[in-house]
KOLSE-697829 format. One record per residue: residue number from 0; x, y, z of N, C-alpha, C in turn. Coordinates in nm, 2 decimals, decimal comma, m for minus. Example, Ala and Ser with C-alpha at 12.3 -4.5 7.8 and 13.67 -1.06 7.14 Angstrom:
<recs>
REC  0  1,32  m0,57  0,78  1,23  m0,45  0,78  1,32  m0,33  0,78
REC  1  1,28  m0,22  0,71  1,37  m0,11  0,71  1,29  0,00  0,79
</recs>
This chain:
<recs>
REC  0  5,44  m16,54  1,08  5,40  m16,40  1,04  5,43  m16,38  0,90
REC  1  5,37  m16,26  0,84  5,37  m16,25  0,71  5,40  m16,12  0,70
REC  2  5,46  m16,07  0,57  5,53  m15,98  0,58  5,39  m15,86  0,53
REC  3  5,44  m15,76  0,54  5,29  m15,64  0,53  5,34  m15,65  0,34
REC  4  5,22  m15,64  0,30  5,22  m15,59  0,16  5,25  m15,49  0,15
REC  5  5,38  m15,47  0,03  5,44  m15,35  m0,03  5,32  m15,28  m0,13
REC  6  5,33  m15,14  m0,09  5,25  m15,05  m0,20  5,30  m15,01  m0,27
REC  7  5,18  m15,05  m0,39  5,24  m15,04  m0,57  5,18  m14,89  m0,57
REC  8  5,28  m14,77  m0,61  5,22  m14,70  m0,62  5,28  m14,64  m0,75
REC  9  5,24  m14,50  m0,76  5,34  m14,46  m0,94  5,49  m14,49  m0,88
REC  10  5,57  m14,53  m1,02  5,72  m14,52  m0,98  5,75  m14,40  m0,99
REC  11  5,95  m14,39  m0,84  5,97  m14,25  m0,87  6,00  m14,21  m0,98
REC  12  5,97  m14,07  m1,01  6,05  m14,00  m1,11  6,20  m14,01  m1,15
REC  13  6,24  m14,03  m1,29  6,39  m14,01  m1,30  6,41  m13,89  m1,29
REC  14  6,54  m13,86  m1,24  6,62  m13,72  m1,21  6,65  m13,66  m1,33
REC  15  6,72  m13,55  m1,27  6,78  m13,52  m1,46  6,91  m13,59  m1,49
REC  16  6,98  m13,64  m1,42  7,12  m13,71  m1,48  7,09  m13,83  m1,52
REC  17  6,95  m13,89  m1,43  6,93  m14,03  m1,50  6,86  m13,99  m1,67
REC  18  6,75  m13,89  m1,65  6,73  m13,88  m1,78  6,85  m13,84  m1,90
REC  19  6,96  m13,72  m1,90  7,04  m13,77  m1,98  7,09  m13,84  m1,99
REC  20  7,15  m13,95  m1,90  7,22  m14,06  m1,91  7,10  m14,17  m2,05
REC  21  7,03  m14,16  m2,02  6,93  m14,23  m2,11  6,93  m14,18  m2,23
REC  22  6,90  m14,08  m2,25  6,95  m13,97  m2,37  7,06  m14,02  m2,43
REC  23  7,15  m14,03  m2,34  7,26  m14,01  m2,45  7,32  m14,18  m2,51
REC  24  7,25  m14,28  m2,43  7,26  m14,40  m2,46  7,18  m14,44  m2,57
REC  25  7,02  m14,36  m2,56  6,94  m14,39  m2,72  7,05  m14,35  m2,81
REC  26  7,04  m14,21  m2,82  7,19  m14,15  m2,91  7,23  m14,20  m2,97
REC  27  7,35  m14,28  m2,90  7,44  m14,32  m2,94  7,40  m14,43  m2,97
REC  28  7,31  m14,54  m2,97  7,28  m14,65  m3,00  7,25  m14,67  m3,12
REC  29  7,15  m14,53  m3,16  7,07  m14,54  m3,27  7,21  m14,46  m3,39
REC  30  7,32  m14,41  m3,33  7,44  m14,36  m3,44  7,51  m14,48  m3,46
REC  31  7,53  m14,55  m3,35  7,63  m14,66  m3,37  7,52  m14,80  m3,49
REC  32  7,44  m14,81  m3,44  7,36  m14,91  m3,50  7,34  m14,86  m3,72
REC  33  7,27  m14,72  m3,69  7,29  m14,66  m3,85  7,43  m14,72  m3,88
REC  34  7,57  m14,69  m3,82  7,68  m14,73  m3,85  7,73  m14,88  m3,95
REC  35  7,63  m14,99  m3,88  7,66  m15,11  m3,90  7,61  m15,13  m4,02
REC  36  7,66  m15,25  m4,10  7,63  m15,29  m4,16  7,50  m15,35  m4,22
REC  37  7,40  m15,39  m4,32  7,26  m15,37  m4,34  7,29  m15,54  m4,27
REC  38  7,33  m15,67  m4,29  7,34  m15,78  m4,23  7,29  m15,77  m4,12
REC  39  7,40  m15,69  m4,08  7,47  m15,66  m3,91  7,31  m15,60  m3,83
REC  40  7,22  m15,54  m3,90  7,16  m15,49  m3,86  7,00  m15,61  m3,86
REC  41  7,03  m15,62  m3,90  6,90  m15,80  m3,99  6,96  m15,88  m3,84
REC  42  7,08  m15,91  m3,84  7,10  m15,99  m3,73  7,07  m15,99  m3,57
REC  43  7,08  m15,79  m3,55  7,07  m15,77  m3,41  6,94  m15,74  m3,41
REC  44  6,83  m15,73  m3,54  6,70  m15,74  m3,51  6,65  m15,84  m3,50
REC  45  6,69  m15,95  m3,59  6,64  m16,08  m3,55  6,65  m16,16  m3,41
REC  46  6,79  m16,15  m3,36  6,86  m16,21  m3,26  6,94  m16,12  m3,16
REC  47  6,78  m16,04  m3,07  6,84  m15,96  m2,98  6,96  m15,99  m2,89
REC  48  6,93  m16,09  m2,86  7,05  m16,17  m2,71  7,14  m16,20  m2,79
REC  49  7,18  m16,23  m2,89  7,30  m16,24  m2,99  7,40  m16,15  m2,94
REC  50  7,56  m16,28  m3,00  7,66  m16,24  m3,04  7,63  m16,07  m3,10
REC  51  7,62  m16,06  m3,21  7,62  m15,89  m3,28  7,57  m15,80  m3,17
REC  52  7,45  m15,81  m3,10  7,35  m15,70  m2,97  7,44  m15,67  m2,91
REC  53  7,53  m15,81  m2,85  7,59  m15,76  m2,70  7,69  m15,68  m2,75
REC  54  7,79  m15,75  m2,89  7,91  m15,63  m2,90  7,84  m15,47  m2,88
REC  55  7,70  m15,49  m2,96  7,70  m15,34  m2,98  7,65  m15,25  m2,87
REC  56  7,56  m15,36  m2,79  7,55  m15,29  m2,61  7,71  m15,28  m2,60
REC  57  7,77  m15,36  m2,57  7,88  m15,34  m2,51  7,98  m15,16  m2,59
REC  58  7,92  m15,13  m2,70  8,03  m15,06  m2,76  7,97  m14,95  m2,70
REC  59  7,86  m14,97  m2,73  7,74  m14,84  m2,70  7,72  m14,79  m2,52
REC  60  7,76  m14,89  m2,45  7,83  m14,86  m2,32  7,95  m14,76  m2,32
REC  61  8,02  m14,84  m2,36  8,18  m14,75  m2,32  8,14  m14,59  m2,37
REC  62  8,09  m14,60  m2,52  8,12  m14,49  m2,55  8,03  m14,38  m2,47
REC  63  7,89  m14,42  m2,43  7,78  m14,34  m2,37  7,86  m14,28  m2,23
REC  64  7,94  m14,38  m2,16  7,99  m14,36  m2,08  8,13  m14,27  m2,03
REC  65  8,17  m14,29  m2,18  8,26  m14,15  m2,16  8,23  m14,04  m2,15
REC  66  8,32  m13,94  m2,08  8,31  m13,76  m2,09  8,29  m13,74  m2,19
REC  67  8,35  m13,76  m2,32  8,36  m13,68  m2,43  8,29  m13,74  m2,57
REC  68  8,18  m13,83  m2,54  8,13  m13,90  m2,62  8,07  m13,87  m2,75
REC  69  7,95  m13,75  m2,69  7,86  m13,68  m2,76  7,94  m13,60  m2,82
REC  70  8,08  m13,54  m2,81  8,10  m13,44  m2,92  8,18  m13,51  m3,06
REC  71  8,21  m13,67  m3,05  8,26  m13,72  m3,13  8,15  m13,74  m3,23
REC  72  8,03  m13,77  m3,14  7,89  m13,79  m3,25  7,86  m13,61  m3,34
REC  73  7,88  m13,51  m3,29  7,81  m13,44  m3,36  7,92  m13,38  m3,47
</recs>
């Protein structure tokens, strides 16, 4: 037996928490990234999956993910 084909249909809509959650991860990505160094920046564009990307996913995590993130940024 074979399994019934899955229908491709539009994807669901994001919510509103998933949309700010996304919001505030651009944000902060694109404050933390201005932050770095012009190198630093040459490097995580050349060499997405790099050493430099992940520190700055990883920084750009924590901080998106705190309560109090966004008022450090403004």
């Amino acid at each position: 037996m074979t399994k019934p084909k899955r229908k491709r249909g539009r994807p669901k809509k994001l919510t509103a928490k998933q949309l700010e959650m996304a919001r505030r991860y651009e944000s902060v990505w694109h404050y933390e990234f201005n932050q770095l160094a012009e190198y630093r920046q040459k490097r995580i564009i050349e060499d997405p999956l790099g050493v430099s990307a992940a520190e700055l996913a990883k920084k750009v995590a924590r901080i998106a993910e705190s309560d109090d993130a966004l008022d450090e940024l403004n």
